[in-house]
C-alpha positions in Angstrom: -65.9 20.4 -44.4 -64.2 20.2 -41.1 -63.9 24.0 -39.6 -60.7 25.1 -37.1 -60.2 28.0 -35.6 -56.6 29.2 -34.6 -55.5 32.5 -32.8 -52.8 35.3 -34.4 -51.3 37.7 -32.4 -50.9 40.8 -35.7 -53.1 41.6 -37.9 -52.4 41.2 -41.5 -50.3 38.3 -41.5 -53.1 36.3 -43.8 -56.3 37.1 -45.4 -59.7 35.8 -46.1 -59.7 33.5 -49.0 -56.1 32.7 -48.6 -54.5 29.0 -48.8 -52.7 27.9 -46.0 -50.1 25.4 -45.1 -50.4 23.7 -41.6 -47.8 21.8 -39.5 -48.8 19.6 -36.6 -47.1 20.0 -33.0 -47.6 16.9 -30.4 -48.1 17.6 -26.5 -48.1 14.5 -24.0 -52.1 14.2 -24.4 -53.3 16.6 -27.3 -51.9 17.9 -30.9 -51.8 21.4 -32.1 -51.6 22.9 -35.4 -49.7 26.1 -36.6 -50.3 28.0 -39.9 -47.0 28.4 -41.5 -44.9 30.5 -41.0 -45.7 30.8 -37.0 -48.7 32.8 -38.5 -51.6 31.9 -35.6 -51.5 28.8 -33.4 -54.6 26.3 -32.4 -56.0 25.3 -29.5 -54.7 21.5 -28.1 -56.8 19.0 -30.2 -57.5 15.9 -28.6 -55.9 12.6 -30.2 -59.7 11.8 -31.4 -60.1 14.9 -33.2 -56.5 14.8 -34.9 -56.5 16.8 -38.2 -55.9 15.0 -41.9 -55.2 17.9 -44.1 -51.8 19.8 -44.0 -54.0 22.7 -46.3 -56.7 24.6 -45.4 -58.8 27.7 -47.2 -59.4 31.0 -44.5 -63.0 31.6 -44.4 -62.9 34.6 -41.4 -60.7 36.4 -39.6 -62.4 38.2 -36.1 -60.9 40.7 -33.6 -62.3 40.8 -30.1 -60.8 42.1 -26.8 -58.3 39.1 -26.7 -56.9 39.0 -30.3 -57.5 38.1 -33.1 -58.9 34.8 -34.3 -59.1 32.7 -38.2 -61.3 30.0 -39.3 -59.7 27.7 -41.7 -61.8 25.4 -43.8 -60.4 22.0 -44.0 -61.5 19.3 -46.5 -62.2 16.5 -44.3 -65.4 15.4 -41.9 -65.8 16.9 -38.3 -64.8 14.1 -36.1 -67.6 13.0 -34.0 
């Protein structure tokens, strides 16, 4: 199982347990991935790293000081 995390801005937009659809962005030197509908945003992924899966299961969903973060579960390998 391949683990991403990805950032939302509300709360409540998605839940743990939920299945989510992902759509992949492309930067001059990265990817990123969005849940649909604009729900939370990743990180830029390196080329190396790019994901397989367009679906994902979310495992957590944190608040800290800067937001609020989700784990998706992916079924795929972590890219070494």
């Amino acid at each position: 199982m391949r683990l991403m995390q990805f950032k939302m801005e509300r709360p409540g937009l998605v839940n743990e347990g939920d299945v989510v659809n992902i759509s992949e962005g492309l930067l001059p030197s990265n990817y990123y991935y969005v849940i649909d509908p604009a729900v939370a945003m990743s990180g830029n992924i390196p080329f190396t790293k790019r994901l397989v899966s367009r679906k994902g299961t979310i495992k957590t969903i944190e608040e800290n000081a800067r937001g609020y973060y989700v784990t998706v579960e992916f079924d795929e390998e972590e890219p070494t």
